[in-house]
N, C-alpha and C positions, 0 to 999 in steps of 0.2 A: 504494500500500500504506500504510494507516495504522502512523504510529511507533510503535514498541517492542509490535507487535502478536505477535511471533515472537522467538525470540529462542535463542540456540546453548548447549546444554545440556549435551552432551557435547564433548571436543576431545582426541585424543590423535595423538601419533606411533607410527613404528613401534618396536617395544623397542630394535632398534637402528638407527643412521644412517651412514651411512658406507660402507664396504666389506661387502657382505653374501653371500658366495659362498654361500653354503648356503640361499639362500631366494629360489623363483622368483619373480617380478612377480606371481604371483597370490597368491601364501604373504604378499609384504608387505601386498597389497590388506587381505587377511583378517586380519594380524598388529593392523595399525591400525585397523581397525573394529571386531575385537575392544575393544580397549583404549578406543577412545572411547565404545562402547557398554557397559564397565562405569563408565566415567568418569563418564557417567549414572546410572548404578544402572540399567539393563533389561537387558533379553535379547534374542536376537535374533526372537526371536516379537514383539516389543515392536514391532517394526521395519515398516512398510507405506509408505516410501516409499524409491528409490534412486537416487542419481546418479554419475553416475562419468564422467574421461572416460581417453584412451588405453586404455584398456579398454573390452569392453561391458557396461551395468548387467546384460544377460543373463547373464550371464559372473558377475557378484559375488553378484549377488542366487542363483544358484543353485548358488554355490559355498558361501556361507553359510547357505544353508535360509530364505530367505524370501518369503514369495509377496508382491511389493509390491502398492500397487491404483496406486501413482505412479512414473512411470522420468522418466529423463534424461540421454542421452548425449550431450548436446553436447560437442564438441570441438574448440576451436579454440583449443587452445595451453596457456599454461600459467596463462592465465587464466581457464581452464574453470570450476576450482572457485568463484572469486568470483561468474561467472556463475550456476552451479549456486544457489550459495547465494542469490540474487535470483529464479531461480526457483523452489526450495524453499517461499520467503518464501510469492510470492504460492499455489502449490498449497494450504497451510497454509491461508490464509485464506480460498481459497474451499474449502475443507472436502475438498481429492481425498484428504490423505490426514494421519496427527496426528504421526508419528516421522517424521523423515526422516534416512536415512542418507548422506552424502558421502565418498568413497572416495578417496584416491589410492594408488597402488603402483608403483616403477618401480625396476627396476633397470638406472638409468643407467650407472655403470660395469661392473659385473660382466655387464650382459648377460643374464642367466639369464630365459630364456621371457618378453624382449622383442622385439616384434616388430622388422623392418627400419625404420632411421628415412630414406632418400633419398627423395626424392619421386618418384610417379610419372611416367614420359617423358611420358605424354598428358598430367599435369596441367600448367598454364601455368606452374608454377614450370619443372616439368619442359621445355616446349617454349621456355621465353624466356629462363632464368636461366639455370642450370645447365649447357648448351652453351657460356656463356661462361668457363667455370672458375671460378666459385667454392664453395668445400668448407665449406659451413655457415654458420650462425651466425656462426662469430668473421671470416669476411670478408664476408658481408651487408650485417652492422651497421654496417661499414667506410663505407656507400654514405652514409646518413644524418646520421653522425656527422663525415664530414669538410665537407660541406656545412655545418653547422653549427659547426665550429669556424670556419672559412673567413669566416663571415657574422658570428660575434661576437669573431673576435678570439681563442677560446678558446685555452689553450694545453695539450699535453699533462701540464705541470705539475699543473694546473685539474684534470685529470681524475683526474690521479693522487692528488689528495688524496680521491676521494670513497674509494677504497680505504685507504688512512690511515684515515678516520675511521670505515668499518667495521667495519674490524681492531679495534680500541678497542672498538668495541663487541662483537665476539664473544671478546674477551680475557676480558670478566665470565659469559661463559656457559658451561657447565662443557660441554655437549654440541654446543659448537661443533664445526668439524673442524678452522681453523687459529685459535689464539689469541696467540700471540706477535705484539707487538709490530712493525709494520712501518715506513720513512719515506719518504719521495715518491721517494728515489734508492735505495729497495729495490723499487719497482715500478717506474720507470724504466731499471733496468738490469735486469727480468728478462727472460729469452728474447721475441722478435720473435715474433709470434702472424700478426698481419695490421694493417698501419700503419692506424691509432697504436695498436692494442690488443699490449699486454702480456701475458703470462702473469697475471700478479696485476691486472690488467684483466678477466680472462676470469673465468665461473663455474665452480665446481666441478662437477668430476662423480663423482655420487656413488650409491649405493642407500639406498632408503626409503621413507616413503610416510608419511600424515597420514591423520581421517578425522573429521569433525563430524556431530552429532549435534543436529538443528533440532526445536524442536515452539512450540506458541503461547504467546504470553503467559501466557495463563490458566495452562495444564500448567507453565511456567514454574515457578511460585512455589512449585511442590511439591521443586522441583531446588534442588541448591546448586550458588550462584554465576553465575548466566546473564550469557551477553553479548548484551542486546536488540540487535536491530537498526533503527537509527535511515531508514537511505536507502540506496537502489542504484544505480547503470548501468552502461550495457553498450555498448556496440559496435562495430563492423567499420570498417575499412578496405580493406585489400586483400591477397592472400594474395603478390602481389608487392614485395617494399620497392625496388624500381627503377620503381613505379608509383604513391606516395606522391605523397599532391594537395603536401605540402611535405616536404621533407627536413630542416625545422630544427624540426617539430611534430609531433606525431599527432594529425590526425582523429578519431579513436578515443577519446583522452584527452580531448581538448575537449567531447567528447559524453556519455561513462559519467561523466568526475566532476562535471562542474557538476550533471547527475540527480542524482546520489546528494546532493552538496549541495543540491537543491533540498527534495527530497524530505525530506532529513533536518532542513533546517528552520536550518542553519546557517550559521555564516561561516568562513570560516578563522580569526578568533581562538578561537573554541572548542575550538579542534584543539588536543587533549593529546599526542595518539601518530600517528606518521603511519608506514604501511607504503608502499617503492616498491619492486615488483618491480625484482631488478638483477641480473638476467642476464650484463648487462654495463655499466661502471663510467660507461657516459654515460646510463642508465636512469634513475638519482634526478634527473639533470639534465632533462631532456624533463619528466619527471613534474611535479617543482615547477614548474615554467613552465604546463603545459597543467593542471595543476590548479590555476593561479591565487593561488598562496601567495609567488609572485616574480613579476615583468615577464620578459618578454623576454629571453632573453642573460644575465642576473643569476645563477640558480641556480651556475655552477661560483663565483661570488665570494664566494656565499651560503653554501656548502660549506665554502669554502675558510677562511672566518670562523668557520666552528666552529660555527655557529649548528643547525648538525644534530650536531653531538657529543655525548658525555656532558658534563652541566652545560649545553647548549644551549638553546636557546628554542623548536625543534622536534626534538625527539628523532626519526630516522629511522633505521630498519631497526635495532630495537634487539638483534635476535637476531645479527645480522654478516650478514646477510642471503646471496643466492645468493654471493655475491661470499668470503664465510669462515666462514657456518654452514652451510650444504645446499644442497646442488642436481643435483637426480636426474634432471631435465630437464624437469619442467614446477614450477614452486618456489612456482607462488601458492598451493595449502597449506599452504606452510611461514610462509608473508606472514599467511596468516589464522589459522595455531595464533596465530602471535607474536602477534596483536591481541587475539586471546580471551584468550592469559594475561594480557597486558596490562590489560584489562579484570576479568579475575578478582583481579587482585593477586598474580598465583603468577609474574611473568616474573621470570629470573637478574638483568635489570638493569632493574628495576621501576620505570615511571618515577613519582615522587610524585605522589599526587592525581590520575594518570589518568583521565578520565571520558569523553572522547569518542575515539576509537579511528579513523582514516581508513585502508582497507589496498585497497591500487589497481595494478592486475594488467596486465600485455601476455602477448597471445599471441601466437607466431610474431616474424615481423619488423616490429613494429608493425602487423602482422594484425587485431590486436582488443584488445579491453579490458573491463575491469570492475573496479569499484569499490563496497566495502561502507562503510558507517560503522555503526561500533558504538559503544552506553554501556553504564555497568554501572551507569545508575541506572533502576527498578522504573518501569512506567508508576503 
């Protein structure tokens, strides 16, 4: 895909974030594509292309009245949308379709007309994992992470500071959910989750939904404020994290981000603003490592130096990311509003001179990946 050929025009959240008992999963779907579709300035006739995942784009597209000529359900986690957004890119360019719509909605905590999330018995999560007793996510991730502390020495301290420097950062954002202040032996001593994750280890759960709004260059320049898209990738692993080719890496990440930097034409000194999906508080860690902005084993030192804080040298997850701004249970559009504001100059904790934007997504248990880079300078 040639650079800054497309580029994201619209970008909004749901009106509200957080606890939302009074709006089903399809009501936030619509609440957020509303609001990024006038963020835009169009309407929904405007609209001919759709992507969505945990829901079907059948489902959004004719919930909202639009006959798309371009769909895209992929789903594979919570990295859909970044995906989506890569192949938006290229449909735009080979002309399937000129708007394009990206949808998230969920309601993670309240429930309200979401489906069941256990996996199915026949599927291999279901016939290989599952029979062993573990309940989700927060002891999955368990499997990975102790491998990895094991092999570099990490210590739970290490980890605990990625949540410290979070907090800080969702402390400036007014629509965060937690902003108070926290310190290494306030996540240390919170309630045992599944060793070594913590309560204030884990992500939030939450309701909401995100929804972007893609068209070309060209149409670009008629919009205020775009965030081009510089480079993309994407992809898979495996849908079992007890079948991870390494447990101190993800395949996945070593694949979609060096694309997207290839693609995008850059190095890591360029990098203004970096997004890491953080589901869970050893997520930034893998991230900076497999996206090549640290060696090996360095990311928790890296952390732990501030060097991702406010005042740092790489600002990460400037919104407080899944971990104390949102997380409704797929959070990589909440990773790509925060990059687009970033890019527009409208984020709560703005970082100076922003110009290249990196926001790099997993789905599932190191399932898959994607990764966008954005600028907000005009080709």
């Amino acid at each position: 895909m040639r650079r800054k050929a497309v580029a994201v025009v619209g970008a909004a959240e749901t009106t509200k974030l957080g606890v939302i008992p009074d709006m089903s999963q399809i009501q936030l779907h619509a609440d957020a594509a509303l609001n990024a579709i006038e963020d835009a300035g169009l309407r929904p006739k405007d609209i001919d292309g759709v992507a969505t995942a945990g829901d079907s784009p059948v489902q959004i597209a004719h919930y909202l009245g639009i006959t798309p000529t371009w769909v895209d359900g992929t789903s594979v986690g919570g990295c859909s949308f970044m995906i989506h957004v890569r192949h938006a890119a290229a449909a735009i360019e080979a002309g399937l379709a000129k708007n394009i719509l990206i949808t998230h909605g969920e309601s993670g905590r309240s429930r309200i007309g979401s489906p069941p999330r256990p996996p199915a018995p026949s599927s291999l999560q279901g016939q290989f994992e599952q029979p062993f007793g573990p309940l989700g996510p927060p002891s999955l991730f368990t499997v990975p992470v102790l491998r990895y502390m094991k092999t570099f020495g990490v210590t739970e301290e290490q980890i605990a500071q990625v949540c410290v420097v979070q907090r800080e950062w969702a402390g400036k954002n007014p629509r965060a959910t937690f902003k108070n202040p926290i310190t290494t032996d306030d996540v240390l001593n919170s309630r045992m989750i599944a060793y070594p994750f913590r309560l204030l280890m884990c992500c939030l759960v939450t309701d909401g939904g995100g929804a972007l709004i893609l068209t070309s260059a060209e149409r670009a320049s008629s919009f205020a404020r775009p965030a081009y898209i510089l480079g993309t990738g994407e992809s898979v692993e495996t849908p079992m994290v007890s079948q991870m080719e390494d447990f101190t890496s993800s395949r996945a990440f070593r694949v979609a981000g060096p694309l997207a930097f290839r693609e995008a034409g850059i190095t890591h000194k360029d990098v203004d603003h970096l997004m890491i999906y953080d589901a869970f508080a050893h997520l930034p860690i893998y991230g900076l490592e497999d996206l090549g902005f640290v060696r090996r084993g360095e990311a928790a030192a890296f952390i732990a130096e501030r060097n991702t804080a406010p005042g740092g040298k790489l600002p990460l997850n400037t919104n407080g990311g899944g971990l104390s701004y949102m997380h409704s249970g797929m959070y990589g559009m909440y990773a790509l509003q925060e990059s687009v504001r970033q890019m527009r100059g409208i984020a709560p904790a703005q970082v100076d001179g922003a110009k290249i934007s990196v926001c790099h997504g997993v789905g599932g248990m190191f399932a898959a990946s994607g990764t966008i880079v954005f600028s907000n300078e005009a080709p």
